[in-house]
C-alpha positions as CSV (number, residue, x, y, z in Angstrom):
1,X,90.1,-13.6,-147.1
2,X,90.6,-11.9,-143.6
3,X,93.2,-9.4,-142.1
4,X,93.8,-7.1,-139.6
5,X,94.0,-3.6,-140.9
6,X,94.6,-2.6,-137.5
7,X,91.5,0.0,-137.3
8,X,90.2,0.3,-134.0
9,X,88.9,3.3,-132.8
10,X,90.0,5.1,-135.8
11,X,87.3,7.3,-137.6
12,X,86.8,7.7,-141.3
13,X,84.9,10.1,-143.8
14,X,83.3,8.0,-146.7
15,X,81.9,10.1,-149.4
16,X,79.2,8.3,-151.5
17,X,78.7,6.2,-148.5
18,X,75.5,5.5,-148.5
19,X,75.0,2.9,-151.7
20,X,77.0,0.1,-153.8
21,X,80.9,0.0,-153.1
22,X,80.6,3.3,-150.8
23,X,78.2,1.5,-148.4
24,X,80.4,-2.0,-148.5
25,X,83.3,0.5,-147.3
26,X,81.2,1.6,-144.4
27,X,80.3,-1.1,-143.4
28,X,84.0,-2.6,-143.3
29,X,85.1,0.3,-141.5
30,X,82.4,0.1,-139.0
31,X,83.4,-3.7,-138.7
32,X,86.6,-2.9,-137.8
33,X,85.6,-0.9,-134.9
34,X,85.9,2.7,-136.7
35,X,83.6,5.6,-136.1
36,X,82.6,6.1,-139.8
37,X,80.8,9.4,-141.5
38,X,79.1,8.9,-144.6
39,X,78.9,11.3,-147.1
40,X,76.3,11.4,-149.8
41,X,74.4,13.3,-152.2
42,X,71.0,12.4,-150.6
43,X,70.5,9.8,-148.0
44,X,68.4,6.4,-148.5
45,X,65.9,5.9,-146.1
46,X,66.9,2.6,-146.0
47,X,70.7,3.5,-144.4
48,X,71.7,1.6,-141.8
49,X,71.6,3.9,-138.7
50,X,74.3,2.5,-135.8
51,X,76.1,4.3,-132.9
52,X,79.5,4.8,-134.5
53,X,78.1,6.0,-137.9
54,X,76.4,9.4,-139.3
55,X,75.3,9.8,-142.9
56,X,75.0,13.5,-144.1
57,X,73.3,14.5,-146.9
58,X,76.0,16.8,-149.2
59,X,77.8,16.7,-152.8
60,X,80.9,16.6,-152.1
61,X,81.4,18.0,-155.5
62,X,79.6,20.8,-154.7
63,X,81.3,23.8,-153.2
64,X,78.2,25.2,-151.0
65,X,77.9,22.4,-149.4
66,X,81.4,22.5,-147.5
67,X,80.8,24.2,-145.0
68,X,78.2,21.8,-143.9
69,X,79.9,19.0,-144.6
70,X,82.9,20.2,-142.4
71,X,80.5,21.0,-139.4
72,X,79.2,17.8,-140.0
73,X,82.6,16.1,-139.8
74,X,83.9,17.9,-136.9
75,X,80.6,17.4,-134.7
76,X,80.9,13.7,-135.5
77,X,84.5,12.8,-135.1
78,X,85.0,14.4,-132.1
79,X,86.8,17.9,-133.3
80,X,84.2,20.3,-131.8
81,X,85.5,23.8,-131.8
């Protein structure tokens, strides 16, 4: 099945994008023409590296690592301070 969620040049945070149904996400995303940041406890060498996607290594569930993750986010979607 196919649709047109209408996507393009959107941009998306993904956390535990970097395996399984987290990575199938990304990839979607990144299909549909969004700029796509993928959040992850640690990252796989193996991630796919492209132009309109960044994977940063950071629990989400872990409250230290904000900060970085934020940076992260902002840097990459465009929203530098």
């Amino acid at each position: 099945m196919s649709f047109d969620l209408q996507l393009q040049r959107g941009r998306a945070l993904v956390t535990g994008g970097t395996k399984g149904v987290g990575a199938a996400v990304v990839q979607a995303l990144q299909q549909a023409g969004m700029q796509v940041l993928a959040v992850a406890r640690s990252v796989p060498p193996e991630a796919p590296a492209r132009a309109s996607t960044a994977s940063v290594p950071a629990p989400a569930s872990r409250p230290c690592h904000a900060p970085g993750l934020a940076c992260a986010a902002l840097q990459f979607l465009s929203f530098t301070p």
